[in-house]
C-alpha positions as CSV (number, residue, x, y, z in Angstrom):
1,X,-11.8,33.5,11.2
2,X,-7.7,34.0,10.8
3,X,-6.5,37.5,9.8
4,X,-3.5,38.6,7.9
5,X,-1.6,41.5,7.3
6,X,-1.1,42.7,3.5
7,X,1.3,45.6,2.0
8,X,-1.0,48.8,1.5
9,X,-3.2,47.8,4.1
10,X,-3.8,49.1,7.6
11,X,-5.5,47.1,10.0
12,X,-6.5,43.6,9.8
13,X,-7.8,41.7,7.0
14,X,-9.7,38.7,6.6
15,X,-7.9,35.5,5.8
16,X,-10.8,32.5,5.9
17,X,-11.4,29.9,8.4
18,X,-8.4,27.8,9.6
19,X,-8.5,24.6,7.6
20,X,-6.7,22.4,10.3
21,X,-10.0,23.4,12.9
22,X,-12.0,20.9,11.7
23,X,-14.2,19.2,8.5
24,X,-16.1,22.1,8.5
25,X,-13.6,24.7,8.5
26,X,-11.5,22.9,5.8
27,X,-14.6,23.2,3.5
28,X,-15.2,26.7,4.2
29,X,-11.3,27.3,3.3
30,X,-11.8,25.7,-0.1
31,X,-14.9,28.0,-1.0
32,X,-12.8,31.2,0.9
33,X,-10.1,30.5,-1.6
34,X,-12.4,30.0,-5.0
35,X,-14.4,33.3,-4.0
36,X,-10.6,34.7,-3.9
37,X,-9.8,33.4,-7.4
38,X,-12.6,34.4,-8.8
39,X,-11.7,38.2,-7.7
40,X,-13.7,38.3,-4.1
41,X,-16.8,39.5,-5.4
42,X,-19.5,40.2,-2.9
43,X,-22.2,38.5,-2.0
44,X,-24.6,40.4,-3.3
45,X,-23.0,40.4,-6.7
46,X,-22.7,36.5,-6.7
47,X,-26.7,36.5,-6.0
48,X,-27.7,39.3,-8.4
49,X,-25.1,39.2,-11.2
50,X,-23.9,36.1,-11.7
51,X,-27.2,34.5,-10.6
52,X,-26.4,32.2,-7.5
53,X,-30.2,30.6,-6.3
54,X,-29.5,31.1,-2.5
55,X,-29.7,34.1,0.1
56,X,-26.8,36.9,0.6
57,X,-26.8,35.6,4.1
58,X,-26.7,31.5,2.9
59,X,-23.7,32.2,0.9
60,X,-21.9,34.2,3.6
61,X,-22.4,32.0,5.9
62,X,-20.9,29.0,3.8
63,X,-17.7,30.7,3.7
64,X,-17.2,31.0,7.3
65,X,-17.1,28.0,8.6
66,X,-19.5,27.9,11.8
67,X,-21.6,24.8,9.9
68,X,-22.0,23.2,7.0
69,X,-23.8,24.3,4.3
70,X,-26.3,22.1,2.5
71,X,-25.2,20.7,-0.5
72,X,-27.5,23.1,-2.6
73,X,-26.4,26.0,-0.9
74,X,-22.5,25.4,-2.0
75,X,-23.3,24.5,-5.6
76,X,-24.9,27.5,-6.0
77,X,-21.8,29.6,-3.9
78,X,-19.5,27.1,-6.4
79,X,-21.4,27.0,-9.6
80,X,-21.7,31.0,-10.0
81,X,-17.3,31.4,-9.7
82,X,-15.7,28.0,-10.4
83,X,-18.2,27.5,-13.5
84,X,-19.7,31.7,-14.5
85,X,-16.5,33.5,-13.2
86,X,-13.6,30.9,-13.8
87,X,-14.7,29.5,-17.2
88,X,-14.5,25.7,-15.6
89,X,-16.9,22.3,-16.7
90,X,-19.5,22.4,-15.0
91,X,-19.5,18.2,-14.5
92,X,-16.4,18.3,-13.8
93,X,-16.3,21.3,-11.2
94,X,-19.6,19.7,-9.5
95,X,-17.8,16.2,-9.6
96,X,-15.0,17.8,-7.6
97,X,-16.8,19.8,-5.1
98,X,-19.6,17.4,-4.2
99,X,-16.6,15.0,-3.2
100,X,-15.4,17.7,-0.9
101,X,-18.8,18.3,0.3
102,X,-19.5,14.6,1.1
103,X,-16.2,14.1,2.9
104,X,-16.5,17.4,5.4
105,X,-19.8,15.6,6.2
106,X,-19.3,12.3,7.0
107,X,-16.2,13.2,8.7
108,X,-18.5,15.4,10.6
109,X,-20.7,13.0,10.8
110,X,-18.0,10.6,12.3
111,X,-17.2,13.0,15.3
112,X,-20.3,13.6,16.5
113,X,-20.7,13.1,19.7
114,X,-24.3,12.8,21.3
115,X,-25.6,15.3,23.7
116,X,-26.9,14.2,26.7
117,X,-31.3,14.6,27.7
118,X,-31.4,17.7,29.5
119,X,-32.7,17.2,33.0
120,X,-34.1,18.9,35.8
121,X,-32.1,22.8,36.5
122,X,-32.2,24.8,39.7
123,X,-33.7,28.1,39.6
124,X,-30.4,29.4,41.1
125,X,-28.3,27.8,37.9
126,X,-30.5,29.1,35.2
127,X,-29.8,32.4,36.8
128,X,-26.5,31.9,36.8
129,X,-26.2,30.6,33.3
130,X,-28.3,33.6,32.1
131,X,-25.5,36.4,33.7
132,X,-22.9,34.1,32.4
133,X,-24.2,34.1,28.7
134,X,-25.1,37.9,29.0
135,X,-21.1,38.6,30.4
136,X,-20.0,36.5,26.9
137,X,-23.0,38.3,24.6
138,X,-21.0,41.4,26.3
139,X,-17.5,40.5,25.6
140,X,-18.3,39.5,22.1
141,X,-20.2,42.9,21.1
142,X,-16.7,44.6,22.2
143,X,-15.0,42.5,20.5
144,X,-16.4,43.0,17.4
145,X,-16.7,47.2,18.0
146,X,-12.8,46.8,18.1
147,X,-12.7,44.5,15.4
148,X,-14.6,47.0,13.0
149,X,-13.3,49.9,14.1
150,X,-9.9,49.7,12.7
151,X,-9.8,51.4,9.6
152,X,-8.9,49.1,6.4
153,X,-7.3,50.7,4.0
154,X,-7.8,48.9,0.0
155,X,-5.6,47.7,-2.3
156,X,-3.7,50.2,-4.7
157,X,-6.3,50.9,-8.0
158,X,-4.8,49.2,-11.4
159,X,-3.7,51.6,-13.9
160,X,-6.8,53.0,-15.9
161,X,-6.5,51.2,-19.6
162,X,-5.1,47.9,-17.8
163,X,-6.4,45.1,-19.5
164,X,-5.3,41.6,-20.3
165,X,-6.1,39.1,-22.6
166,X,-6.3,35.3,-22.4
167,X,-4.9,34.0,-25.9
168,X,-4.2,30.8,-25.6
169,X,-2.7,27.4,-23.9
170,X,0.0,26.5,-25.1
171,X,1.0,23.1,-23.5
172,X,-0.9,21.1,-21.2
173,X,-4.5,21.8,-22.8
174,X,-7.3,21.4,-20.0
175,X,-8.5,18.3,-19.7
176,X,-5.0,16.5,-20.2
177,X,-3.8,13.6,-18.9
178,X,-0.3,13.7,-16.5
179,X,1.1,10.4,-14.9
180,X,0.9,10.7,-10.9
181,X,3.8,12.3,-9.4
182,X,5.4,13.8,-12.5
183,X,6.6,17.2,-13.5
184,X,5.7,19.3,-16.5
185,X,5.4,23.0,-17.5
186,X,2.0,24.5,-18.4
187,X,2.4,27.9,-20.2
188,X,-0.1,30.5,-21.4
189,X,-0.3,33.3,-23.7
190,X,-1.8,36.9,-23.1
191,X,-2.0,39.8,-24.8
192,X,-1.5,43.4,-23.0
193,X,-4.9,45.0,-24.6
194,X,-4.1,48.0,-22.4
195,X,-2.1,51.1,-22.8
196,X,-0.3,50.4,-19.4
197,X,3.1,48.3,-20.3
198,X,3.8,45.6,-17.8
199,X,6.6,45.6,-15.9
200,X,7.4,43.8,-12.4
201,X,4.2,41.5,-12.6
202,X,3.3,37.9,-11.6
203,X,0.9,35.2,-12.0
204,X,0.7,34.5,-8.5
205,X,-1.2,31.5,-7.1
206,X,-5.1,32.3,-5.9
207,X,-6.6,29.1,-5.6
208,X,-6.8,25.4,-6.3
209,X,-8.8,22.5,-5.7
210,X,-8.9,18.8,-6.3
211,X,-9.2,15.3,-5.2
212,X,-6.5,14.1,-3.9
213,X,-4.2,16.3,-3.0
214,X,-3.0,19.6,-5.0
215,X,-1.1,20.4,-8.0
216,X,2.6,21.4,-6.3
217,X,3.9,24.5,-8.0
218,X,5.4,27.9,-6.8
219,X,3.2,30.7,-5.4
220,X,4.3,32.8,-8.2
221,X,6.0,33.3,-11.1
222,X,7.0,36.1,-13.1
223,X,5.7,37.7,-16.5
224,X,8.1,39.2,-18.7
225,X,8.4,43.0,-19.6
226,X,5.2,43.6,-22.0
227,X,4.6,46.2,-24.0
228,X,0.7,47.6,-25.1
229,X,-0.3,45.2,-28.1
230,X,2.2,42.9,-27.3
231,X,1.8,38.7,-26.8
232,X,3.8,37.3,-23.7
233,X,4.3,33.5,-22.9
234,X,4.4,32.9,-19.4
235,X,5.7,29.5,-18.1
236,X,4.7,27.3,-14.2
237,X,6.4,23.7,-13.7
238,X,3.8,21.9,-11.9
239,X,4.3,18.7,-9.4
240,X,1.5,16.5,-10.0
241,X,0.0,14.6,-6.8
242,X,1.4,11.3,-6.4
243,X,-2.0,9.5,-6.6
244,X,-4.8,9.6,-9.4
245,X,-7.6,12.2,-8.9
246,X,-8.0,15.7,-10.7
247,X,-6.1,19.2,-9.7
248,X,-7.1,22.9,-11.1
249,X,-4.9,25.9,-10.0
250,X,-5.8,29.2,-10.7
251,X,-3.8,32.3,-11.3
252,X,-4.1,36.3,-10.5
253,X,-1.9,38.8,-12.1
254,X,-0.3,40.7,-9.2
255,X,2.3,43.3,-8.7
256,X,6.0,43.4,-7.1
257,X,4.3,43.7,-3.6
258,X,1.8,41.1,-4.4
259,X,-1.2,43.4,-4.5
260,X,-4.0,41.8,-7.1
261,X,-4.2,43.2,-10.7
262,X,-7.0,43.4,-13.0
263,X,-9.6,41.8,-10.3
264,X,-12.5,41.6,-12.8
265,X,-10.6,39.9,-14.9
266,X,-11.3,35.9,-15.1
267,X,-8.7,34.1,-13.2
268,X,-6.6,31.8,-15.6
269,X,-6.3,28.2,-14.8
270,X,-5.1,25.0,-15.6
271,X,-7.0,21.8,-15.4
272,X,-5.5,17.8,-15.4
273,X,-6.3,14.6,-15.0
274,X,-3.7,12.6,-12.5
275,X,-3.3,8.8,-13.7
């Protein structure tokens, strides 16, 4: 698992499985960064809230990279955010992600290399193996004492009566058709329905998935000066992929220092079709 450093934050914080480490890994990324978009709920609260049909520990482990999940186990991590949180189709999300799924398999599939019968061992070598695995077991517990016991600090608290509200696309409806490797502008409109004006905030980038290739945009973009009751147009040019396929991006509100606003609020997205 990589780690990161963020503003406001002491210690180290997780950052998901490196993608380039493998099939595996690269599908555990994808399903780090959804659970991001979708405002990193817990486990727990994927399984009892938004109803996901598979264990606390099934659903953690997906996420982490060490195997692959079944394919029922990461529809039910998938289904609950990219479909419950995110607002996405569900045939269309489970179109996506079961490509994803059957290409991290057969590609694990692909490198696997057979493990040869075990034979015959010495007494004196399965001693030797068990101090050996008993020095790692040892080395691993104080690793992870050290790991855990640097104290995380959490993100700054939004302002109390922040709220936003989605009010409408207003180019580039979901579902639209873009020609491969062109450039257009997808804007949205919100509503402040707080009492907190916004000032120095971003749509920053949380997430994204699609086959093949992304959506190019930037990592953020700003959000003008909005006042309580007011509507506010915000604007991202987008770089299609240069082959056909599908790309979805979501989008967080965030502050100056890139701390995430408003993290119960449903992510906003956009969603094409590449031709």
């Amino acid at each position: 698992m990589d780690v990161e450093r963020r503003p406001g934050r002491r210690g180290r914080v997780a950052r998901g499985p490196a993608e380039d480490s493998g099939p595996v890994a690269g599908f555990a990324r994808r399903l780090w960064e959804l659970k991001r978009a979708a405002g990193d709920p817990s486990y727990d609260r994927m399984r009892d809230e938004y109803g996901a049909l598979a264990s606390k520990s099934a659903l953690s482990a997906a996420a982490r990279g060490e195997r692959l999940p079944s394919w029922e186990t990461s529809w039910e991590f998938v289904r609950v955010l990219a479909v419950g949180v995110l607002g996405g189709d569900e045939d269309e999300v489970r179109h996506a992600w079961r490509g994803e799924w059957e290409r991290a398999r057969d590609a694990l599939t692909a490198g696997a290399v057979p493990e040869p019968a075990p034979g015959p061992e010495p007494e004196r070598s399965r001693r030797t193996a068990f101090v050996l695995a008993g020095a790692v077991a040892l080395v691993l517990v104080a690793a992870l004492v050290f790991v855990f016991a640097v104290p995380f600090g959490s993100e700054p608290a939004a302002p109390a009566g922040d709220a936003s509200e989605f009010v409408a696309d207003v180019t580039v409806p979901d579902g639209s058709e873009v020609a491969a490797g062109s450039v257009f502008v997808k804007t949205w409109e919100f509503r402040n329905a707080g009492t907190v004006g916004w000032v120095g905030r971003y749509l920053v980038r949380a997430g994204s998935f699609g086959n093949p290739g992304e959506c190019a945009t930037p990592e953020r973009v700003s959000v003008p000066q909005t006042a309580p009751g007011e509507h506010v147009r915000v604007s991202v040019e987008v770089r299609a992929p240069d082959r056909p396929g599908h790309c979805q991006v979501y989008w967080k509100m965030a502050d100056e220092q890139g701390h995430i606003l408003l993290p119960n609020t449903r992510a906003v997205f956009f969603s094409v079709r590449v031709i």
